[in-house]
C-alpha positions as CSV (number, residue, x, y, z in Angstrom):
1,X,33.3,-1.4,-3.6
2,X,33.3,1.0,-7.0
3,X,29.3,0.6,-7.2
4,X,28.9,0.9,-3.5
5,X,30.3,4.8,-3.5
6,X,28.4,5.3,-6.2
7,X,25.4,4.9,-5.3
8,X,26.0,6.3,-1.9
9,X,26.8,9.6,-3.5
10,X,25.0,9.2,-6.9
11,X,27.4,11.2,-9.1
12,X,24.8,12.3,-11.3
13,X,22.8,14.1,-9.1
14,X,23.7,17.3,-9.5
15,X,23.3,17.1,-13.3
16,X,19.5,17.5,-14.6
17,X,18.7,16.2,-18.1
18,X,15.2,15.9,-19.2
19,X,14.3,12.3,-20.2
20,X,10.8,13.1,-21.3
21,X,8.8,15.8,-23.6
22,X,7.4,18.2,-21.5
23,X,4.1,17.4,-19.3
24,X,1.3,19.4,-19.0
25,X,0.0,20.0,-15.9
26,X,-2.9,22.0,-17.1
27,X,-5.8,21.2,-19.6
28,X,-8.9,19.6,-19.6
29,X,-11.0,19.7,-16.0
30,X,-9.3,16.3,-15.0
31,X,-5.5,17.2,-15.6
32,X,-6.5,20.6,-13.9
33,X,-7.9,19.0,-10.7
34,X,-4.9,16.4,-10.7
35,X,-3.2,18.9,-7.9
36,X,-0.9,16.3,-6.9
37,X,1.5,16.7,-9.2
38,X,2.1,20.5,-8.5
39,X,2.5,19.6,-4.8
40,X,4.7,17.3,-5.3
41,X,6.8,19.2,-7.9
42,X,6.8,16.7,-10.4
43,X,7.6,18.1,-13.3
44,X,11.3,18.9,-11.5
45,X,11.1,15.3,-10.6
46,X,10.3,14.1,-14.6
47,X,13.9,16.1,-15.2
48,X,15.7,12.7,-13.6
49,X,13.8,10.1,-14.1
50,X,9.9,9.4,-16.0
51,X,9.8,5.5,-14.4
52,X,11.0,4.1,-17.7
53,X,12.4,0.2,-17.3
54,X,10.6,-0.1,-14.5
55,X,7.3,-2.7,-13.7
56,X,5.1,-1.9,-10.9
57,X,2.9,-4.8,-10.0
58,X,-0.7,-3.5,-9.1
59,X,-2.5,-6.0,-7.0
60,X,-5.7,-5.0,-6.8
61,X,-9.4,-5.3,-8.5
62,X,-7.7,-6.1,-12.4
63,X,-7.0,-2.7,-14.6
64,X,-8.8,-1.7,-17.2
65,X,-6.0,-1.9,-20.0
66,X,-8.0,0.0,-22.6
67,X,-8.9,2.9,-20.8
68,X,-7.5,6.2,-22.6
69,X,-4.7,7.1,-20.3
70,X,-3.6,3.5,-19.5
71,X,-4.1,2.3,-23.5
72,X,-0.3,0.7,-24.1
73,X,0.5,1.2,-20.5
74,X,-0.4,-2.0,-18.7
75,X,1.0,-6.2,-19.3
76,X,-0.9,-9.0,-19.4
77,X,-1.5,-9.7,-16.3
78,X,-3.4,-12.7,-14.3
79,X,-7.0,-12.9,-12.7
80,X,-7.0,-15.0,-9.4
81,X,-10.4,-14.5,-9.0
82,X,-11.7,-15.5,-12.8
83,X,-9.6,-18.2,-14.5
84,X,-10.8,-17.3,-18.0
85,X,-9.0,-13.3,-17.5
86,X,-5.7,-12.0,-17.5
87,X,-6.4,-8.8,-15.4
88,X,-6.6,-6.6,-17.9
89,X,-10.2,-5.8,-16.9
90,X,-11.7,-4.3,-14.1
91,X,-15.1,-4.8,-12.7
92,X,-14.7,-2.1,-9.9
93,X,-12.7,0.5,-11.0
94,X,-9.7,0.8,-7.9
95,X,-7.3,-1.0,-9.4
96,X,-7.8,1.3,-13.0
97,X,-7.7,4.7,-10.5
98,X,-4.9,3.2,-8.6
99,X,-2.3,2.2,-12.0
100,X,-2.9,5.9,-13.7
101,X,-2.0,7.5,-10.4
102,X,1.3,5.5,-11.4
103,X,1.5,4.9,-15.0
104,X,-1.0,7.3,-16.5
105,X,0.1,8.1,-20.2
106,X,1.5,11.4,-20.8
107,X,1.0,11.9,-24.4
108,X,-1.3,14.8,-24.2
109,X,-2.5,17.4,-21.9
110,X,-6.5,15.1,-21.1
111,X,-7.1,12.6,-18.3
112,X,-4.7,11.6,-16.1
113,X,-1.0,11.6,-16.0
114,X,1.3,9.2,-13.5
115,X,3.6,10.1,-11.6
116,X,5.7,7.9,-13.4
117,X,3.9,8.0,-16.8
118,X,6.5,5.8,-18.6
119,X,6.5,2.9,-16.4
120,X,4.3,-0.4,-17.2
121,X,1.6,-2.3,-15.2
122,X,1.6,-5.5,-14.0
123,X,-2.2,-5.9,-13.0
124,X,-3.1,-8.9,-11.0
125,X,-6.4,-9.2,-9.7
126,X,-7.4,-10.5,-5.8
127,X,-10.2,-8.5,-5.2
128,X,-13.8,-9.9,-6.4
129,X,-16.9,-7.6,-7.5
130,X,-17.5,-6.2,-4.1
131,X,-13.8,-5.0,-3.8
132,X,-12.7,-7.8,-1.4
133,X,-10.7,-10.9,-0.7
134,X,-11.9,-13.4,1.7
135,X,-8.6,-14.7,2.6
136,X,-5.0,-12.9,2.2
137,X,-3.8,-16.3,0.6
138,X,-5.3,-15.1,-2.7
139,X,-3.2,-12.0,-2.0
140,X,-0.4,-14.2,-1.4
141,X,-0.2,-15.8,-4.2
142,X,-0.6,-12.6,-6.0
143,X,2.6,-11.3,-5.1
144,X,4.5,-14.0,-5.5
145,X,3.0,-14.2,-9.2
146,X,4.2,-10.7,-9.3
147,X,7.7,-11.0,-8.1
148,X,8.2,-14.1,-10.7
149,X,7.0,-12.0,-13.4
150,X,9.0,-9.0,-13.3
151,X,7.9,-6.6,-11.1
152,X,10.7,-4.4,-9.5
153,X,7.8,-2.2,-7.3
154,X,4.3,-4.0,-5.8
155,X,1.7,-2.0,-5.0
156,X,-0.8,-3.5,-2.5
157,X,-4.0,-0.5,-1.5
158,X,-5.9,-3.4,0.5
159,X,-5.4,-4.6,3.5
160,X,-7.4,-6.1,6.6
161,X,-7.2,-6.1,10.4
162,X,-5.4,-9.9,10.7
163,X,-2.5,-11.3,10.1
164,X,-1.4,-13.6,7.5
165,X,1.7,-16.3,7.8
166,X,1.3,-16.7,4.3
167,X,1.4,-13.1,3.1
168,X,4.2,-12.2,5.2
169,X,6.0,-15.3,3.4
170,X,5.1,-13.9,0.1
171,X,6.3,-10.6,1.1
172,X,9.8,-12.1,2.3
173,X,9.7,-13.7,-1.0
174,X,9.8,-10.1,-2.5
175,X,12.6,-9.0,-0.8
176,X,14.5,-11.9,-0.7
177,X,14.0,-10.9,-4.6
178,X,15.0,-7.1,-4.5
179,X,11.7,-5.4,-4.6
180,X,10.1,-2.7,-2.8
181,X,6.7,-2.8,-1.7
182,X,4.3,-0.6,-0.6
183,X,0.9,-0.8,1.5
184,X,-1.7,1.5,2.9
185,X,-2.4,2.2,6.5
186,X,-6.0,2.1,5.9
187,X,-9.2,4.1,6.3
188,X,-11.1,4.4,9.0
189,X,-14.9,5.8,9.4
190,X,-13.5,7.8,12.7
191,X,-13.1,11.3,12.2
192,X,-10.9,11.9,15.6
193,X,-7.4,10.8,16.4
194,X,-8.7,9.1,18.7
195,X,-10.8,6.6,16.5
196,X,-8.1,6.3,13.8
197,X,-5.4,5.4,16.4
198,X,-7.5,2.7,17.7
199,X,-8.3,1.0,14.7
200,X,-4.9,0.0,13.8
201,X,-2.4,0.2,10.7
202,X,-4.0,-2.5,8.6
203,X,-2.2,-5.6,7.1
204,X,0.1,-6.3,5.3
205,X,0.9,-2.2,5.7
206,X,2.1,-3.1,9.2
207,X,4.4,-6.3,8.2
208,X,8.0,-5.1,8.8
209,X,9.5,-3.7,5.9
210,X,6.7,-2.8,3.6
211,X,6.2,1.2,3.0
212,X,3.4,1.7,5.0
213,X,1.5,4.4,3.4
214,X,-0.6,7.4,5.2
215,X,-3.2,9.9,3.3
216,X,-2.6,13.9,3.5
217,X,-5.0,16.6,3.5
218,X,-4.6,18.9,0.2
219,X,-2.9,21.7,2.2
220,X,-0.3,19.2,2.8
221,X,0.3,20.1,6.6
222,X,-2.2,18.0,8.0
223,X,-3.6,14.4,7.9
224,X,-6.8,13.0,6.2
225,X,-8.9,12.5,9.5
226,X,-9.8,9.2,8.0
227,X,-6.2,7.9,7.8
228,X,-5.4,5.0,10.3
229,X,-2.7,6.2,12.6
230,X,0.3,4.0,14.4
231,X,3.5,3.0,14.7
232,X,4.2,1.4,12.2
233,X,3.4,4.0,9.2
234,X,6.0,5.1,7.3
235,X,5.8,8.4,5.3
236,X,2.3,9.7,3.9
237,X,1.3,11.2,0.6
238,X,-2.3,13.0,-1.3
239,X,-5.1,11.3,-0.6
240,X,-8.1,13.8,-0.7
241,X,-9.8,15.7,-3.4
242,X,-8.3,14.0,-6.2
243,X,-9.5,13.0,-9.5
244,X,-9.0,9.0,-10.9
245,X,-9.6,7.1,-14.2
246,X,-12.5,4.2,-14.2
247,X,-13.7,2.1,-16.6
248,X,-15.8,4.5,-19.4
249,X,-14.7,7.8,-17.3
250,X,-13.3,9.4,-14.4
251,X,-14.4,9.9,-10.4
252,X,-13.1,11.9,-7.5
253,X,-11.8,9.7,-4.4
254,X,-10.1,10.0,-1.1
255,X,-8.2,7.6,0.8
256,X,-4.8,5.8,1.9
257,X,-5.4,3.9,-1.4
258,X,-4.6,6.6,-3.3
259,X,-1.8,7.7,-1.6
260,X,0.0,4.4,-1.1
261,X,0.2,4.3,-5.5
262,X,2.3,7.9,-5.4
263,X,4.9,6.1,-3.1
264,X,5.1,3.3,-5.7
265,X,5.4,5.4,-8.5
266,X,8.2,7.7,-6.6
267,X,10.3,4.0,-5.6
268,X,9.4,3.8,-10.1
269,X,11.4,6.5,-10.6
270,X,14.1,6.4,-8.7
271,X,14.6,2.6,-9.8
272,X,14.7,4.0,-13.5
273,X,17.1,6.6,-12.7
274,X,19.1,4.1,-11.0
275,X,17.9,0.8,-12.1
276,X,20.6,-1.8,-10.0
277,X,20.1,0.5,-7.2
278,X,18.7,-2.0,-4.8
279,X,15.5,-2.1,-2.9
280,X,16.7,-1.8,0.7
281,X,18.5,1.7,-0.9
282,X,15.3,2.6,-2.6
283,X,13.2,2.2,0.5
284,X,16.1,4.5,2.6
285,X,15.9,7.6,-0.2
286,X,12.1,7.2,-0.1
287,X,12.4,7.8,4.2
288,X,15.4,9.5,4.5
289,X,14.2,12.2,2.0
290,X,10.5,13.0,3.3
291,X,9.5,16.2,4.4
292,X,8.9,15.7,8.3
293,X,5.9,16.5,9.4
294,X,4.2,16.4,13.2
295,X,6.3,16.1,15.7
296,X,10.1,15.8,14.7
297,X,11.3,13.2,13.7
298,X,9.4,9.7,12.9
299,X,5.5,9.3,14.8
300,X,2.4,7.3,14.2
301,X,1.0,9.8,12.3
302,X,3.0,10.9,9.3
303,X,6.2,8.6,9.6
304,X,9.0,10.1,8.5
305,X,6.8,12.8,6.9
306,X,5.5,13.0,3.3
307,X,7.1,11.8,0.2
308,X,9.5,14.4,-1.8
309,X,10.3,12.7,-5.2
310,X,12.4,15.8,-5.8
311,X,14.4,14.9,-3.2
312,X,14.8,11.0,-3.6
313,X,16.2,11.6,-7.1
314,X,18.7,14.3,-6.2
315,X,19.5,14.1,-2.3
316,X,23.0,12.4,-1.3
317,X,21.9,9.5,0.8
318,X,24.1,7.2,2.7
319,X,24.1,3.6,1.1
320,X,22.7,0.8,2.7
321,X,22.5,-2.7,1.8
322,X,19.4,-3.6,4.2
323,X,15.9,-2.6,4.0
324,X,16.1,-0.1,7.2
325,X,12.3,-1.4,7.8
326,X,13.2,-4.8,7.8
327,X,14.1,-4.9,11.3
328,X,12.3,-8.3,12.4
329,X,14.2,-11.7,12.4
330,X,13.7,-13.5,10.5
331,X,13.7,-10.8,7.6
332,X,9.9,-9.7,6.0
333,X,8.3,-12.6,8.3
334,X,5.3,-10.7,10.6
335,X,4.8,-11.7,14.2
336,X,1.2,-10.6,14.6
337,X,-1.0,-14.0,14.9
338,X,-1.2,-16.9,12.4
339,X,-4.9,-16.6,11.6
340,X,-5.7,-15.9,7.5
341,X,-7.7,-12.6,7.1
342,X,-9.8,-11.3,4.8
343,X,-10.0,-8.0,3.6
344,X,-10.3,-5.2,1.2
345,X,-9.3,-2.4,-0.8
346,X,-8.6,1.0,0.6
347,X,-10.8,3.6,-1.2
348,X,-13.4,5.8,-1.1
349,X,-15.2,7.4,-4.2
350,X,-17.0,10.5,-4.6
351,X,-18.6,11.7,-7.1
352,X,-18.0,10.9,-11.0
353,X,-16.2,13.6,-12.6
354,X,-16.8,13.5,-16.8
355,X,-18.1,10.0,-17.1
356,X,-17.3,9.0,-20.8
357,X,-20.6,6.6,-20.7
358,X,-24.2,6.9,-18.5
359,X,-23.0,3.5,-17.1
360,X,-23.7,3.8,-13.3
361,X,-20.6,4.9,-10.7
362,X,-19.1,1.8,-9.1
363,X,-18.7,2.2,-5.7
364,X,-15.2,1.5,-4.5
365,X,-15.4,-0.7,-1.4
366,X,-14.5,-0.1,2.5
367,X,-15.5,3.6,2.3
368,X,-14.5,3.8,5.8
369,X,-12.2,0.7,6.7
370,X,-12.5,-2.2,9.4
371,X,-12.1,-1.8,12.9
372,X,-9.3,-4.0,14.6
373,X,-10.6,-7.0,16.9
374,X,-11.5,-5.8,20.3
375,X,-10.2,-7.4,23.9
376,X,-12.9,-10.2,24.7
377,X,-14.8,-8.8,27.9
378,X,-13.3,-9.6,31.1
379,X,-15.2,-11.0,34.6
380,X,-15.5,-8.4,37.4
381,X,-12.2,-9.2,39.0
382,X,-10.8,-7.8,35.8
383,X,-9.9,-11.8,34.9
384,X,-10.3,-12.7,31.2
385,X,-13.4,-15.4,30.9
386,X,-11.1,-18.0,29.3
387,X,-9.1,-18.0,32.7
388,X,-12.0,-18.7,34.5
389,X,-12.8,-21.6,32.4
390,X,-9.7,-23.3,33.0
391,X,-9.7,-22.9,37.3
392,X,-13.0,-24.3,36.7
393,X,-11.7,-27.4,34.4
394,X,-8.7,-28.0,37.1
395,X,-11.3,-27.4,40.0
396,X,-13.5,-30.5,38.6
397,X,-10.6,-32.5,37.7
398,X,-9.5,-32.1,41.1
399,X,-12.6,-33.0,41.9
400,X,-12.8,-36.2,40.4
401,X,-9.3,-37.7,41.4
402,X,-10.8,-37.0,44.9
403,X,-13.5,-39.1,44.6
404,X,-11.2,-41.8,42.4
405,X,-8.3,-42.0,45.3
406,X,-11.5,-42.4,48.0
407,X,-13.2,-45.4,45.9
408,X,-10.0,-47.2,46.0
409,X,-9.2,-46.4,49.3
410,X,-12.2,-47.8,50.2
411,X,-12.1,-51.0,48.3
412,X,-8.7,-52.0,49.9
C-alpha cells in the first residue's frame, strides 16, 4: 500500500535536480531547426528525468546504429525481413529519423538530440526496402521479440487499414508484460476534415490501449491537415517542419510518424524518473497531463490534447493500476475483423537538409496514407448485393424441392 501512495503522489515532484549536463538547443542548422524541443519545454523536462534505464523498442525499417547522433545509442537488434542482419542497418531511413527523435545523443550541440537522449534502442526491423510489411504477422512477431528482449516502451510509426488477430495478441502480450506502446493515427493525402475523418485511425493505433498518436501543426494550436482523425486518437504531438537523421545525413519530414516517437520518448522519461512505475500509470500521466486542445475535453481530433512532458514528470496524478485505454474484454485483444493486413510506415520526407554524402534521398514510404475499405455498392433498393445472392440461392432451392416432392408424388 506504501508504493501505491507513492506513486499516486510522487513525493519527489516538487524537487528538480538535473540528471544530465546541460543540452543545447542551439547550434548547427539541424539542432536550430529541431523546434520541438523548445515547444515542448524540454530542457525543464531533462531537470527530472533524461530516459536513462529505459529501452524503447523501435519497430520499424532497422536503425542505422553508426550514424553520428545514434553512435553508442542503439542494441543489437533483429532483422525479420533479412536473416543475415541484426537491425542495426537501415535501408530506408524511418526507422534511423524515428530513434534520434527518441534517443538522439546529446553530447554536443550538432545533429539531432532526443527527447530522451540517454535512453537505448531496441531496433527491429518489419518493414522491407519500399517501407512496407505485407502482413502485420511480421509485425507481430516483432513485438513480441521486443517485449522478450527488454523493451519497457514500443514504438510502432506503421500501421495499415485492417485488423490483425495476431497483432492485437502480440500487443496483449505487451501489456500483460508492463509495457507501454505507442502508434500513429496515420496520414492521409486529404487535406480537409472531411477526407482525414473518413479514412480512419489506422491499425494497430486504434487497438484498445495503445497511445494512438496524432501530428500538430508547428504553431501548436492546430492539426496537420494530413493527420487521420477519430475516435480512437489519443493525444497528439510535432509532426510538421521538422528535421531527422538518415543514413549519411539529415532530411526534413512531416507526419504522425514523427510524432508518435515524442510520445515514446515522453513514456522514456517518465519510466526513468520512476522506473517500477507501471505501464497502465505511465499511459494515465501521458493523458491526464496533455494540454487539451479542440473542443474540451477528449475528441477525434487531438485526444486528450498534446503531450506536456513537463507535466507528466511533475503533475500529481491519481494512481491507477489499469491501463485507462484498455477498456475492451478481454484486455489489448481488438474486435475490428480477423483478416491479416498489410501496411506501412507513417512518413513523409521533404527535402534533405545537410546530406553528409551525394548518395540519393530515400523516399520514406506512404507519403499520404491508405484509405480505409469502402461499403461494397448496394442494389437500388438500397439491399447489399450479397443479400440478393442468397434470396436468389433459397429461391432455386425452393425451386428444386418443388419439382423433387412433384416427381415422387407422381411416381406413387
Amino acid at each position: 500500500m506504501a508504493c501505491l501512495v507513492a506513486f499516486g503522489v510522487p513525493a519527489s515532484a516538487a524537487s528538480a535536480r538535473p540528471l544530465t549536463a546541460p543540452i543545447s538547443l542551439t547550434g548547427d542548422a539541424v539542432r536550430n531547426d529541431q523546434w520541438q524541443l523548445g515547444a515542448l519545454k524540454l530542457p525543464d523536462a531533462w531537470n527530472y528525468a533524461d530516459g536513462t534505464g529505459v529501452t524503447v523498442a523501435v519497430i520499424d525499417s532497422g536503425v542505422d546504429a553508426h550514424h553520428v547522433d545514434l553512435e553508442g545509442q542503439v542494441l543489437p537488434g533483429v532483422d525479420l525481413v533479412d536473416d543475415d542482419r541484426d537491425g542495426t542497418t537501415d535501408p530506408v531511413g524511418h526507422g534511423t529519423t524515428v530513434s534520434a527523435i527518441i534517443a538522439g545523443r546529446p553530447d554536443d550541440a550538432l545533429g539531432v538530440v532526443g527527447i530522451a537522449p540517454k535512453a537505448k534502442i531496441l531496433p527491429v526491423r518489419v518493414l522491407d526496402e519500399e517501407n512496407r510489411y505485407d502482413d502485420a504477422l511480421i509485425v507481430a512477431k516483432g513485438v513480441r521479440w521486443a517485449v522478450d528482449h527488454g523493451a519497457k516502451v514500443v514504438n510502432l510509426s506503421l500501421g495499415g487499414s485492417g485488423s490483425s488477430p495476431a497483432l492485437a495478441a502480440a500487443i496483449d502480450y505487451a501489456f500483460a508484460r508492463d509495457v507501454v506502446v505507442v502508434a500513429c493515427t496515420g496520414n492521409s493525402t486529404g487535406t480537409s476534415t472531411t477526407q482525414t475523418t473518413k479514412v480512419g485511425v489506422w491499425y494497430p493505433a486504434r487497438e484498445p490501449g495503445v497511445i494512438a498518436v496524432g501530428g500538430m501543426q508547428r504553431d501548436g494550436q492546430a492539426l496537420w491537415t494530413g493527420s487521420i482523425r477519430g475516435k480512437e486518437t489519443v493525444v497528439t504531438a510535432p509532426a510538421t517542419e521538422l528535421v531527422g537523421a538518415r543514413p549519411g545525413g539529415y532530411w526534413r519530414v512531416q507526419g504522425t510518424s514523427f510524432a508518435a516517437p515524442m510520445v515514446s520518448a515522453t513514456a522514456a522519461l517518465i519510466r526513468s524518473r520512476w522506473p517500477d512505475m507501471p505501464a497502465g500509470d505511465v499511459v494515465n500521466r501521458i493523458i491526464r497531463t496533455a494540454q487539451d486542445r479542440g473542443a474540451p475535453g477528449r475528441d477525434d481530433e487531438f485526444g486528450f490534447g498534446m503531450i506536456d512532458p513537463v507535466g507528466a514528470l511533475t503533475a500529481d496524478v491519481p494512481y491507477t493500476v489499469t491501463n485507462p485505454l484498455d477498456n475492451t474484454p478481454p484486455a489489448g485483444v481488438a474486435r475490428f475483423g480477423s483478416a491479416p493486413a498489410g501496411g506501412e510506415a507513417q512518413s513523409a520526407p521533404q527535402e534533405s537538409v545537410r546530406p553528409l554524402t551525394n548518395a540519393e534521398k530515400v523516399p520514406g514510404g506512404n507519403v499520404g496514407g491508405w484509405a480505409a475499405p469502402e461499403q461494397k455498392p448496394t442494389a437500388d433498393s438500397g439491399v447489399p448485393v450479397a443479400r440478393w445472392i442468397a434470396f436468389a440461392l433459397l429461391a432455386l432451392s425452393a425451386i428444386a424441392a418443388a419439382f423433387t416432392i412433384r416427381r415422387f408424388a407422381t411416381t406413387d
